[in-house]
C-alpha positions as CSV (number, residue, x, y, z in Angstrom):
1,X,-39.9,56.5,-119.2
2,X,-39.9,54.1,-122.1
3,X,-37.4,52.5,-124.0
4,X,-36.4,50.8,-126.7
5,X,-35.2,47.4,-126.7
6,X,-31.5,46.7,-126.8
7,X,-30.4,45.5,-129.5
8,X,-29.6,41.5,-130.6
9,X,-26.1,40.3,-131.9
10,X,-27.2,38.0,-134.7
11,X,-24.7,35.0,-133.5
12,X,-25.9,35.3,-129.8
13,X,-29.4,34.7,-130.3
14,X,-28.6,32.2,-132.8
15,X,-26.9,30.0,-130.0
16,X,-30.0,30.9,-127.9
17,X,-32.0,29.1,-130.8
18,X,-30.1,26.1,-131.0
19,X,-30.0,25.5,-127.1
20,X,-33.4,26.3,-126.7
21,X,-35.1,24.8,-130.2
22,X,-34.7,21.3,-131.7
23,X,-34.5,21.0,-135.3
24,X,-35.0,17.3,-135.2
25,X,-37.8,15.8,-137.1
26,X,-38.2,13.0,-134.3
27,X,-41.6,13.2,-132.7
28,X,-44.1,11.0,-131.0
29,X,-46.8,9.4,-133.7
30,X,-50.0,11.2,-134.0
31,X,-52.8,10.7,-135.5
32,X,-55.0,13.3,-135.2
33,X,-56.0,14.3,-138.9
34,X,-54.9,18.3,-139.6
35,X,-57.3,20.8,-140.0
36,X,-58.7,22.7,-142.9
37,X,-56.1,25.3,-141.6
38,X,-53.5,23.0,-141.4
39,X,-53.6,21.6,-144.3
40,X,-53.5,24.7,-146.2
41,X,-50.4,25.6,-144.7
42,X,-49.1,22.7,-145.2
43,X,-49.7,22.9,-148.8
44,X,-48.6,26.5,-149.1
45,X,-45.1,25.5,-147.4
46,X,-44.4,22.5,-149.0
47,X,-45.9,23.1,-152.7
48,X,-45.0,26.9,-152.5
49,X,-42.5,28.9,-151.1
50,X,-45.1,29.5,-147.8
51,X,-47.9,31.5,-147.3
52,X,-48.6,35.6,-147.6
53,X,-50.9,37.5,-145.0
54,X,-54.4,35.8,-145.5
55,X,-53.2,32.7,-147.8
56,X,-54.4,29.9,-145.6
57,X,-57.9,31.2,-145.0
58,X,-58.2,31.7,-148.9
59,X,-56.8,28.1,-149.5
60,X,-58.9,26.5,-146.9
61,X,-61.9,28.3,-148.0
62,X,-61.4,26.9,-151.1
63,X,-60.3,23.7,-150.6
64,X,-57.0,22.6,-150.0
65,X,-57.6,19.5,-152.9
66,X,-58.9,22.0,-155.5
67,X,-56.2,24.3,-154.7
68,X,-53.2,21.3,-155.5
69,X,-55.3,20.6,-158.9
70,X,-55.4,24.3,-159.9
71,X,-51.7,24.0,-159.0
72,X,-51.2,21.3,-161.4
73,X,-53.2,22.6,-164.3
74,X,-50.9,26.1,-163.5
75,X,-52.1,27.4,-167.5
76,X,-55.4,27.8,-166.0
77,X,-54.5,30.6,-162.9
78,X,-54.3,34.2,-163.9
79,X,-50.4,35.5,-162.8
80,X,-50.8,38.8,-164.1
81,X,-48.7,40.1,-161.2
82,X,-45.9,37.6,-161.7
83,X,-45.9,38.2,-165.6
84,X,-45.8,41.6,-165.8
85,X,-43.0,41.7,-163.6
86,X,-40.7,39.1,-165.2
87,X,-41.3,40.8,-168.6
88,X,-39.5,43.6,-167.0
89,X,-36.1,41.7,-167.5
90,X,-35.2,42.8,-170.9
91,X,-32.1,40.7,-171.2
92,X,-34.1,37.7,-170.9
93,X,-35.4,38.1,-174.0
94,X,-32.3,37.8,-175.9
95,X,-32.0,34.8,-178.1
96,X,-29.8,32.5,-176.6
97,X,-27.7,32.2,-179.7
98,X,-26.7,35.9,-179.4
99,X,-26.0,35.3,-175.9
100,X,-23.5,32.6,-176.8
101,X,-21.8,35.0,-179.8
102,X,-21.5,37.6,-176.9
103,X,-19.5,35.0,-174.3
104,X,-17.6,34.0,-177.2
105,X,-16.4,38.2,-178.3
106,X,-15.7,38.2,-174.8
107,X,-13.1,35.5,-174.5
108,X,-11.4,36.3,-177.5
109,X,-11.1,39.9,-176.1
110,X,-9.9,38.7,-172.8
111,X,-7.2,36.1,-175.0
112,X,-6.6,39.5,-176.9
113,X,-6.0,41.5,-173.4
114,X,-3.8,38.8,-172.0
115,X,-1.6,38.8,-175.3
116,X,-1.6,42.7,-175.2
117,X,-0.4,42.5,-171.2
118,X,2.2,39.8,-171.9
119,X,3.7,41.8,-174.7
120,X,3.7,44.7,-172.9
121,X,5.5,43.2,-169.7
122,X,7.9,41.8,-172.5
123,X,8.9,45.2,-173.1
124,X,9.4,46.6,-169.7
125,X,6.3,48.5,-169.7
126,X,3.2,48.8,-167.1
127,X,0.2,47.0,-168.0
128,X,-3.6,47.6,-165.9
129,X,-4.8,44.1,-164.7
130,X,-7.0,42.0,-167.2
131,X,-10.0,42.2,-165.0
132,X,-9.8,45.9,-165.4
133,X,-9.3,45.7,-169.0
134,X,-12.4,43.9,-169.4
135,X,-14.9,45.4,-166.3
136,X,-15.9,47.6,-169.7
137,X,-16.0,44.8,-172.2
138,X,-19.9,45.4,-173.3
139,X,-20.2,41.8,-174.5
140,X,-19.0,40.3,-170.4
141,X,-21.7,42.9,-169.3
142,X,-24.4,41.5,-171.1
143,X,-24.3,38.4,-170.4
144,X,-23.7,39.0,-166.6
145,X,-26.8,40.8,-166.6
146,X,-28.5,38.2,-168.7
147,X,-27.6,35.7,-165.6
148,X,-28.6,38.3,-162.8
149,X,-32.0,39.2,-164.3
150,X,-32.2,35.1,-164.2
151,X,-31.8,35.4,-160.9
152,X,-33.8,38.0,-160.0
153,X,-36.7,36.4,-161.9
154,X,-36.3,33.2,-160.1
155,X,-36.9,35.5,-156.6
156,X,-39.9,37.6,-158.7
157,X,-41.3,35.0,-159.3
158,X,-41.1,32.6,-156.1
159,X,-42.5,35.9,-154.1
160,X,-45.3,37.2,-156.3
161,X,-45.9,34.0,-158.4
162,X,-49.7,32.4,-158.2
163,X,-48.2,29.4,-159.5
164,X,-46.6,28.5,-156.7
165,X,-46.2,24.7,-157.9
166,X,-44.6,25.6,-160.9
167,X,-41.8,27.6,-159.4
168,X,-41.4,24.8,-156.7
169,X,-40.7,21.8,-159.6
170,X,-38.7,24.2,-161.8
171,X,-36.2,24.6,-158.9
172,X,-37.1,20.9,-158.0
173,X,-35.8,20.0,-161.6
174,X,-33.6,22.7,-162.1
175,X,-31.3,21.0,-158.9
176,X,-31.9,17.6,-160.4
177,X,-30.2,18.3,-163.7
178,X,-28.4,20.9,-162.4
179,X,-25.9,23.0,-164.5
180,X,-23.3,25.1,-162.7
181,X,-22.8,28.7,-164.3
182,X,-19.1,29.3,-163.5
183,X,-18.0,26.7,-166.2
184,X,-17.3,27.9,-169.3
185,X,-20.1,28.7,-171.9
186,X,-22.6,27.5,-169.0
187,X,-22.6,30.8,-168.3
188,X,-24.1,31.8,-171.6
189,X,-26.6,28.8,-172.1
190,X,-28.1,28.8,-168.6
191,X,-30.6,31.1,-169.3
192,X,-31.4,28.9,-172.2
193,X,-31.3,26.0,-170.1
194,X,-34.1,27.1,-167.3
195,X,-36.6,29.0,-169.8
196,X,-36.6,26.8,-172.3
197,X,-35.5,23.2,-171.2
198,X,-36.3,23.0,-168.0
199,X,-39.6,24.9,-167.6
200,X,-41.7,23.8,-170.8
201,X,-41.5,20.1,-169.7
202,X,-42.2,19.7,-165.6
203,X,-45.7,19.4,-165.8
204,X,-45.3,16.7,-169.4
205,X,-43.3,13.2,-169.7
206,X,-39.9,12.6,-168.1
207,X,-39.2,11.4,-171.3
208,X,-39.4,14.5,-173.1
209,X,-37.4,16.2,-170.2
210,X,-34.8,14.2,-170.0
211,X,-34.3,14.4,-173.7
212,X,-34.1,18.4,-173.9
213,X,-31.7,18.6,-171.1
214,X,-29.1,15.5,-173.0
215,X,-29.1,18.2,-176.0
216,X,-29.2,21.2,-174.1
217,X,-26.0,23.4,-174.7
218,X,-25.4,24.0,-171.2
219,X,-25.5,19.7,-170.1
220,X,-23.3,19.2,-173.4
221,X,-20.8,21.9,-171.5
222,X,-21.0,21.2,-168.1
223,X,-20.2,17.2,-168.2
224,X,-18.0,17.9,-171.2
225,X,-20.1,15.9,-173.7
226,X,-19.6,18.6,-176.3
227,X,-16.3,17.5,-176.7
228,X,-16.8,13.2,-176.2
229,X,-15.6,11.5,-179.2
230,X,-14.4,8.2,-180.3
231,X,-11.0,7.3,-179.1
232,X,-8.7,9.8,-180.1
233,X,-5.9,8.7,-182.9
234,X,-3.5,10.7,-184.9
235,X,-5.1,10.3,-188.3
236,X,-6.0,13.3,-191.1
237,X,-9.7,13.1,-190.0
238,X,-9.0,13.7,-186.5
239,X,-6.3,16.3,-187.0
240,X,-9.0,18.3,-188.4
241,X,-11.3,17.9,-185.7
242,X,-8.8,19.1,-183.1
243,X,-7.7,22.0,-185.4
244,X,-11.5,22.9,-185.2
245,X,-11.5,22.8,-181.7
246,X,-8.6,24.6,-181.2
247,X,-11.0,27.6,-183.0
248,X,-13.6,27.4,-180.8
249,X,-13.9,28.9,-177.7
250,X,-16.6,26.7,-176.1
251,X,-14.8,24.8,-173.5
252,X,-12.8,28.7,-172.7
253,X,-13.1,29.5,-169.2
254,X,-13.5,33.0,-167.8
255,X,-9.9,33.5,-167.3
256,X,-9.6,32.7,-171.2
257,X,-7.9,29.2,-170.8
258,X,-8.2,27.5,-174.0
259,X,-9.3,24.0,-174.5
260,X,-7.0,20.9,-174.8
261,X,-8.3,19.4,-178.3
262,X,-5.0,17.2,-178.0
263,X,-6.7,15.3,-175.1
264,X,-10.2,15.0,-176.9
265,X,-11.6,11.2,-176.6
266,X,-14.0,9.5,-174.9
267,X,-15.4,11.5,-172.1
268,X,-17.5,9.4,-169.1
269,X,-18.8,12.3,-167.3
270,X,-22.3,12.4,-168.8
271,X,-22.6,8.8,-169.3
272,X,-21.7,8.3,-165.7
273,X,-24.0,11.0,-163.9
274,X,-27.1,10.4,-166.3
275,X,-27.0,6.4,-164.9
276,X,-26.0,7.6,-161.2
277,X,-28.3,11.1,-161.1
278,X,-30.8,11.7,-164.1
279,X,-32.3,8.2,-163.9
280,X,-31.4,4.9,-162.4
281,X,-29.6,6.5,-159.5
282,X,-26.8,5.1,-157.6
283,X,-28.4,1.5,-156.4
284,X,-29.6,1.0,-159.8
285,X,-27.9,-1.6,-160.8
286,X,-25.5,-0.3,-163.5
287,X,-21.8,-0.9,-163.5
288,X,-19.0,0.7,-164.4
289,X,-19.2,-1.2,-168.2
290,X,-22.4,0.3,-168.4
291,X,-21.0,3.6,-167.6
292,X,-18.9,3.4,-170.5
293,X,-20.9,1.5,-173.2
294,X,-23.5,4.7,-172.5
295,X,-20.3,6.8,-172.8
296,X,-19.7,5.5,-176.2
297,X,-23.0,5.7,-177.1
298,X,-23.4,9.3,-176.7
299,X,-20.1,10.3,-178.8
300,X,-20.8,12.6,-181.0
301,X,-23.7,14.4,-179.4
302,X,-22.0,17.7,-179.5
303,X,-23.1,21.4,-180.6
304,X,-23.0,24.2,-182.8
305,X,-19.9,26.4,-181.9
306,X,-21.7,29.5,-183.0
307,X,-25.2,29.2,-181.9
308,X,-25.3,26.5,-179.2
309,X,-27.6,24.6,-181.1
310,X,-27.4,20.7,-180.6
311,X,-25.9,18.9,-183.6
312,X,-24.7,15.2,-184.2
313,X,-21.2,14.8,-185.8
314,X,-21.3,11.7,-186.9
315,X,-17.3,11.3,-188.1
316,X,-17.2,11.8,-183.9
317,X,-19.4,8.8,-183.2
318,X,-18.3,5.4,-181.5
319,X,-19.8,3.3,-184.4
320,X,-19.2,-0.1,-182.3
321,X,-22.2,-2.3,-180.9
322,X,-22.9,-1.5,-177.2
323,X,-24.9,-3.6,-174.4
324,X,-25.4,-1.6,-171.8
325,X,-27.8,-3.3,-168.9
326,X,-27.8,-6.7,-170.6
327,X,-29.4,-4.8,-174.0
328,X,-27.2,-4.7,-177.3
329,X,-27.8,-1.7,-179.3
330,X,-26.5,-1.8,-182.8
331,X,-24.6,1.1,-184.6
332,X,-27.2,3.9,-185.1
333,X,-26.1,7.2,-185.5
334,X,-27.7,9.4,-183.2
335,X,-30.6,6.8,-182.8
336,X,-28.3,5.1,-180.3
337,X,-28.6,8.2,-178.0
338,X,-32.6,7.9,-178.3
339,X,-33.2,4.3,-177.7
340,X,-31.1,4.1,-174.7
341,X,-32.9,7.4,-173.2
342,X,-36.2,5.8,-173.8
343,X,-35.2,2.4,-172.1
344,X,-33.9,4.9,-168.9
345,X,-36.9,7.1,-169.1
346,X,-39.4,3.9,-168.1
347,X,-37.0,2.0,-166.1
348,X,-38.1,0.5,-162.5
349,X,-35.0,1.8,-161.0
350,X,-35.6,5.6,-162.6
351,X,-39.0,5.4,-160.9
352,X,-37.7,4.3,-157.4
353,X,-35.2,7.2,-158.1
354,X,-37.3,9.9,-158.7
355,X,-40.0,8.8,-156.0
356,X,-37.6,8.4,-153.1
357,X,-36.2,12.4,-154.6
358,X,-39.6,13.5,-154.8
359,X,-40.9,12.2,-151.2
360,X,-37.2,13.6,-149.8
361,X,-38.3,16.9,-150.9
362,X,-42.3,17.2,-150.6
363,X,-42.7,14.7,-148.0
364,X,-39.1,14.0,-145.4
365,X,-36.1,13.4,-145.5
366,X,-36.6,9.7,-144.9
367,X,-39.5,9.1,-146.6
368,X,-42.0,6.2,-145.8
369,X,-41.1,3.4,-148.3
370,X,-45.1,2.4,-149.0
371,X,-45.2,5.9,-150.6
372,X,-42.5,5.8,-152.6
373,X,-43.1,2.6,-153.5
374,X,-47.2,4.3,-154.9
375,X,-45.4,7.2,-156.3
376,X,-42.9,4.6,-158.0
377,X,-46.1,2.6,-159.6
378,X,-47.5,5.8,-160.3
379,X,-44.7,6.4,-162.6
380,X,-44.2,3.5,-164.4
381,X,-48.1,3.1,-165.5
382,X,-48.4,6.5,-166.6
383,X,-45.1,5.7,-168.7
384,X,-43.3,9.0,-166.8
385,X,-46.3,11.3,-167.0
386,X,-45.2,13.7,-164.7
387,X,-48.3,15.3,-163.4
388,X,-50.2,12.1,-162.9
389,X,-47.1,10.8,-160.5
390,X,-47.3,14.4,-158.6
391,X,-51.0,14.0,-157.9
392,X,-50.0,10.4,-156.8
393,X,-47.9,12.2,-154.2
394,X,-49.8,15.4,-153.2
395,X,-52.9,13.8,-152.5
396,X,-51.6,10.8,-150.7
397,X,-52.2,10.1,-147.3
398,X,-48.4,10.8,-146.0
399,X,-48.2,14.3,-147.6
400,X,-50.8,15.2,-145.0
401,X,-49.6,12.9,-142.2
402,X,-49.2,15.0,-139.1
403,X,-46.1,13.1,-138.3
404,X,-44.4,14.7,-141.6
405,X,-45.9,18.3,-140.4
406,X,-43.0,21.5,-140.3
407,X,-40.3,18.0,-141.0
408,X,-38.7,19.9,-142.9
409,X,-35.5,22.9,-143.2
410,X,-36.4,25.5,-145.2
411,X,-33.4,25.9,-147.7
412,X,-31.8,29.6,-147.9
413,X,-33.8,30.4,-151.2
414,X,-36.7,28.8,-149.8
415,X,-36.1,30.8,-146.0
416,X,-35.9,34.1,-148.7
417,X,-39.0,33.7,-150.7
418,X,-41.0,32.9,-147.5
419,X,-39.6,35.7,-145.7
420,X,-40.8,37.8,-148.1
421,X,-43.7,36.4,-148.9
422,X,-44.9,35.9,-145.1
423,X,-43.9,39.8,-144.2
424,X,-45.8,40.9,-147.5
425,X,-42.6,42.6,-148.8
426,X,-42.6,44.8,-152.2
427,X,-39.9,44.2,-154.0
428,X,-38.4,47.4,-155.4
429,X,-35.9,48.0,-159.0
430,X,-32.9,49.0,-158.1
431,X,-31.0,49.7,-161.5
432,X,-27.4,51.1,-161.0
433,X,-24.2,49.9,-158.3
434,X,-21.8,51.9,-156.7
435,X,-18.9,52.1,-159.7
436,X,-21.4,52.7,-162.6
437,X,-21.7,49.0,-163.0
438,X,-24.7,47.4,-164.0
439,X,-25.8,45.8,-160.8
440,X,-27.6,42.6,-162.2
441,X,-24.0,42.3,-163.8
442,X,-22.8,42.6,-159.8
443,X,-25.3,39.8,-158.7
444,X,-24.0,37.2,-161.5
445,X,-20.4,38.3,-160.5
446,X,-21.0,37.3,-157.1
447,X,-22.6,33.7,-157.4
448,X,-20.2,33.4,-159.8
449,X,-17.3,34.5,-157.1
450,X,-16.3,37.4,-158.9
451,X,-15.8,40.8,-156.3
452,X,-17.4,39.0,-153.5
453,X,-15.0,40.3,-151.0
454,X,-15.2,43.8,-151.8
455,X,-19.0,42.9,-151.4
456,X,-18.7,41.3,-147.8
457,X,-19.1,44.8,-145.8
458,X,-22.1,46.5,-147.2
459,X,-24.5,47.7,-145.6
460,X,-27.3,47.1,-148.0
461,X,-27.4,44.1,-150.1
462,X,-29.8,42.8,-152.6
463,X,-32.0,39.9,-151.7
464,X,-29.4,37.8,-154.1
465,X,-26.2,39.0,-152.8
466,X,-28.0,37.5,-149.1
467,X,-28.2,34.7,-150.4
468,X,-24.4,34.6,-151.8
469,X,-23.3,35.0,-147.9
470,X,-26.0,32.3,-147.0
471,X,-24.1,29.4,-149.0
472,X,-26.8,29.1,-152.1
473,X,-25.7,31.0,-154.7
474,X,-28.4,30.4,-157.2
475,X,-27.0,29.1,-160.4
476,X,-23.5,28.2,-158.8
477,X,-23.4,25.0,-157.3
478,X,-20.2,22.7,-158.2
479,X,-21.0,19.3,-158.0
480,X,-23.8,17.6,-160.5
481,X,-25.7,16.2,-157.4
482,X,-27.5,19.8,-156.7
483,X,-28.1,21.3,-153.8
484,X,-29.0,18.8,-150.8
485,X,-32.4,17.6,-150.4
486,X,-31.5,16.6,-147.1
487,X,-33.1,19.8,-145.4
488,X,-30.4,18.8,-142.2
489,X,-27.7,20.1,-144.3
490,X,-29.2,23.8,-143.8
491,X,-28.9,23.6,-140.2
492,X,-25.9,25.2,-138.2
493,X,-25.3,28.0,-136.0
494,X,-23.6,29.8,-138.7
495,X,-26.8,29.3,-141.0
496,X,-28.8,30.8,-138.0
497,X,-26.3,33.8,-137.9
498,X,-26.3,34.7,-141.6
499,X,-30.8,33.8,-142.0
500,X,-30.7,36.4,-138.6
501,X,-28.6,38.7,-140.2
502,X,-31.0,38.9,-143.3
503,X,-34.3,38.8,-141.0
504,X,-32.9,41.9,-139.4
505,X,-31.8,43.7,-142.4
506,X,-35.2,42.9,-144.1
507,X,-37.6,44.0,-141.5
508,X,-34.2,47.4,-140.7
509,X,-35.0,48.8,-144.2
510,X,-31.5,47.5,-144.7
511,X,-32.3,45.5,-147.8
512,X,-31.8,47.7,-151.0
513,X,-34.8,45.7,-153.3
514,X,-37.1,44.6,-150.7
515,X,-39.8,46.8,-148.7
516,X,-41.9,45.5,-145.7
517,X,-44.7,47.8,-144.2
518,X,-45.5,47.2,-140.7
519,X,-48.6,48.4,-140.3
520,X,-50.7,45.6,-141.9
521,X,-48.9,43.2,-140.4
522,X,-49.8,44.7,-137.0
523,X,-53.7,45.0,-138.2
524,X,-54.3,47.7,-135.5
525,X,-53.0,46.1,-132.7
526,X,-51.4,48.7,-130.2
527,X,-47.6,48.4,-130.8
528,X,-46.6,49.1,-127.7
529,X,-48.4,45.7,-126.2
530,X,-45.4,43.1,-126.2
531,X,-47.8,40.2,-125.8
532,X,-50.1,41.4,-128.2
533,X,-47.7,42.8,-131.2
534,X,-46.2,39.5,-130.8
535,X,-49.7,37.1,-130.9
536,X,-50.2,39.7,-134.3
537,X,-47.5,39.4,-136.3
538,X,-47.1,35.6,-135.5
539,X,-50.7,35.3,-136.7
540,X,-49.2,36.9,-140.1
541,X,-46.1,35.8,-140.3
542,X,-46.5,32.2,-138.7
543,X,-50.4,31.6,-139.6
544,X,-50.4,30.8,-136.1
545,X,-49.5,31.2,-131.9
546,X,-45.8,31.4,-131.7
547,X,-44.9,28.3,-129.3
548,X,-44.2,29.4,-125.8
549,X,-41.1,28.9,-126.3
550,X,-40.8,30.9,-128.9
551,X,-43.2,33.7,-127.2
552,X,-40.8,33.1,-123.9
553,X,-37.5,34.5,-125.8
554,X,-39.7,37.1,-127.8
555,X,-40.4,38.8,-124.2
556,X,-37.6,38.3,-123.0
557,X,-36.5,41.1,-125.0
558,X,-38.8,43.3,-123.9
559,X,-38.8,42.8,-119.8
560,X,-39.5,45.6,-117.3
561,X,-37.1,48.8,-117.0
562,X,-35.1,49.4,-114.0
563,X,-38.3,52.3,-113.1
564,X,-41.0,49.3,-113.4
565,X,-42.4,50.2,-116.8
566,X,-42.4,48.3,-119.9
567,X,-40.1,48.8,-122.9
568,X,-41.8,49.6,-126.2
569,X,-41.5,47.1,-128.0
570,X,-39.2,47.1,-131.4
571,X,-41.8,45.9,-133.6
572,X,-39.7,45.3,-136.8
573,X,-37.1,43.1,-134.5
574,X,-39.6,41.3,-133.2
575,X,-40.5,40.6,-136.5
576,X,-37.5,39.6,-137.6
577,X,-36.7,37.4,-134.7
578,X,-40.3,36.0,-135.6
579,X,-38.7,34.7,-138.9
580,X,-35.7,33.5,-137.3
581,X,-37.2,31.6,-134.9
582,X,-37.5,27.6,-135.7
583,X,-41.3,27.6,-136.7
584,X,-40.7,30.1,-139.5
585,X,-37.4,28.2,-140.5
586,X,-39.5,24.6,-140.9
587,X,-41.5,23.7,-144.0
């Protein structure tokens, strides 16, 4: 009599992971060159978000180096898939200035809701909750779903994208000047912000990228440029400006607090994190003067209430010299802004700053300094061509150096995207949410913290709510620093519980936009062969032999019944243990 195997708690085969695997990158030096297989992999996992069923053959018949340059040159590859897909998410095609007119009709309706509610309390009387007033508000709708079908599209395209590159450096960039959607009119702008800020300019000049994002509506927001001015003073010009500002509901937060115009001045934020972040980075040699000449330098770099457009307000401008790294810089105008972003775009400590990031992510987490050191050079001669210094870094030596080989933690979005990618999953529309609310509108609301505990007990999630519970909401992160780079950040038992959790889901049926079918992945192998389903789907799934290790704890669930016979095997946990286990989890 057969059986079926019993089935795995998530947080105890987790624990059996962590005692039995290593995540530690520390290895004796080899250096034996990869193979044509290898490599591919290699370049699939770390300039892609991993491999699909029959990948690495394709690469490595191909050519691993004419695969990285087609990568490069990503105009060039047909995505027909992809594209036809993305153009599915209507509300990305809204123009970002009536996405902005929508966030503001929805704050002055939720000001108008909390006036309506205190008056009515005023008067003895019953009044519903404001969140219930405005779960109907048409304007808060559509631009939640404007930021869930951004999300969604991220995922489309990560899984079914042929430029796999591309979708790497936008999230690469993306992080880098990262913008966090639960502040204020972010929420409206970020869309804006990826599609047409971020993405036009990874593959150009740094220059030209780190210019779009200093004027982009959501940077202005999020490190409350928008509102940096010369010091304030109590005169008839800047009376004006704060009664202005008192109109506008930019800086509003989603609970409809207003802004403080009163305590409108010079505002460090930006100054501070485009030294410290965006270019020179933290050893660079700045000081905190510099942080505030820069500061000064940037007052009155501001936007258009209405539209979100970038506009200079001169009357708002520090109109004082400045000497910021040793350099004076004369009264300007807007000019100011430029010159200093051109002097950061080529300076030796930007280079060393975005070669140490970019080795930390393509390369290790401690990256060897002789390459950042090329990737560096390659910067700085090119003058921040951006595609010259990436071919200076995926063709190098170190990126295939067996010693940097699976180095790497696979972030959540990144452990997603190759899960479904890897298992050849079919992602699936899934329009409407239990409540007659739009669900995209559900997935913003939850990276954005909104109804995430009445979200905590389903049964069937989207791949983006997953990745709520796994700690990388996309679009939400706080701090201006991004999500870690540091891959050892994503390690934990309680990361292993949640990735298990989606594994089993995923391969369950249990995920409501994603499909896996089993039978390719088995390629006609008898199911009911332990040794052999398992050699099969690793072969898929891992391009590769499970470790024995790996194949030890796979058997283990399916050891002989108490009459002597085998167990059948449960193909789709085995699967899913498959990509919990630590070689699926490594990039």
């Amino acid at each position: 009599m057969r059986r079926l195997l019993p089935t795995i708690l998530p947080a105890a085969f987790a624990v059996m992971l962590l005692s039995t695997f290593s995540f530690s990158t520390a290895r004796a030096a080899d250096s034996t060159p990869l193979t044509p297989q290898e490599k591919a992999a290699h370049a699939l996992n770390r300039l892609g978000y991993g491999p699909r069923p029959g990948d690495i053959e394709a690469v490595a018949k191909l050519g691993v180096e004419k695969w990285i340059r087609g990568q490069l040159s990503p105009a060039t590859l047909p995505n027909p898939v992809a594209d036809t897909a993305v153009a599915e998410f209507e509300k990305l095609q809204i123009p970002p200035g009536d996405l902005v007119a929508a966030y503001q009709r929805e704050i002055r309706e939720r000001n108008e809701a909390q006036k309506a509610r205190a008056e009515a309390e005023a008067k003895g009387e019953s009044a519903p909750p404001i969140a219930m007033m405005m779960n109907q508000s048409e304007d808060r709708l559509l631009v939640a779903q404007a930021l869930g079908e951004l999300q969604n599209a991220k995922l489309t395209r990560a899984v079914l994208s042929e430029h796999q590159l591309e979708e790497v450096l936008v999230d690469f960039w993306f992080n880098h000047f990262n913008v966090d959607a639960r502040k204020q009119q972010v929420r409206a702008t970020v869309v804006g912000y990826e599609q047409d800020v971020i993405r036009p300019n990874i593959f150009g000049n740094f220059r030209d990228l780190l210019g779009a994002t200093a004027k982009s509506a959501a940077m202005l927001v999020y490190l409350d440029n928008w509102r940096s001015s010369r010091t304030y003073t109590t005169g008839p010009e800047e009376t004006a400006l704060a009664a202005r500002l008192r109109q506008s509901t930019i800086g509003a937060t989603t609970n409809g607090e207003a802004p403080q115009p009163e305590k409108r001045g010079l505002n460090e934020n930006y100054g501070r994190e485009l030294l410290e972040l965006h270019t020179l980075g933290v050893d660079g040699g700045y000081t905190q003067k510099d942080v505030q000449e820069v500061a000064r330098a940037f007052t009155g770099w501001t936007l258009n209430p209405r539209t979100g457009a970038f506009i200079f307000r001169d009357a708002w401008h520090d109109t004082g010299p400045k000497t910021i790294l040793g350099v004076q810089y004369p009264s300007a105008g807007v000019k100011e802004g430029e010159k200093i972003l051109d002097a950061l775009a080529v300076h030796p400590a930007t280079a060393r700053h975005l070669a140490t990031l970019l080795c930390q992510r393509f390369v290790s987490d401690n990256p060897p300094p002789a390459l950042v050191e090329r990737v560096a050079r390659a910067f700085l001669q090119s003058k921040g061509d951006l595609r010259k210094t990436y071919e200076a870094l995926f063709l190098s030596p170190e990126f295939f150096s067996r010693d940097y080989l699976a180095s790497k933690t696979k972030s959540p979005f990144e452990f997603v995207a190759s899960s479904l990618r890897a298992s050849g999953a079919s992602l699936v529309a899934v329009d409407n949410w239990p409540g007659r609310i739009p669900l995209r509108a559900v997935e913003a609301g939850a990276a954005l913290g909104v109804g995430g505990d009445r979200l905590a007990n389903l049964k069937s999630k989207t791949v983006v709510l997953h990745l709520v519970d796994m700690g990388q909401p996309l679009y939400a992160w706080g701090p201006p620093t991004g999500y870690p780079e540091d891959s050892s950040k994503w390690v934990g038992a309680g990361a292993l519980v949640s990735r298990l959790n989606f594994a089993l889901a995923l391969t369950g049926g249990q995920i409501a936009d994603a499909r896996v079918n089993m039978r390719p992945l088995l390629a006609g192998t008898n199911p009911d062969h332990p040794n052999a389903a398992i050699s099969t789907l690793a072969r898929s799934v891992l391009g590769r032999e499970p470790s024995d290790s790996t194949r030890k704890v796979l058997l283990a669930q399916a050891a002989p019944s108490r009459d002597g016979e085998m167990a059948v095997p449960d193909v789709p946990k085995l699967l899913a243990l498959l990509i919990g286990s630590p070689e699926f989890q490594r990039r």
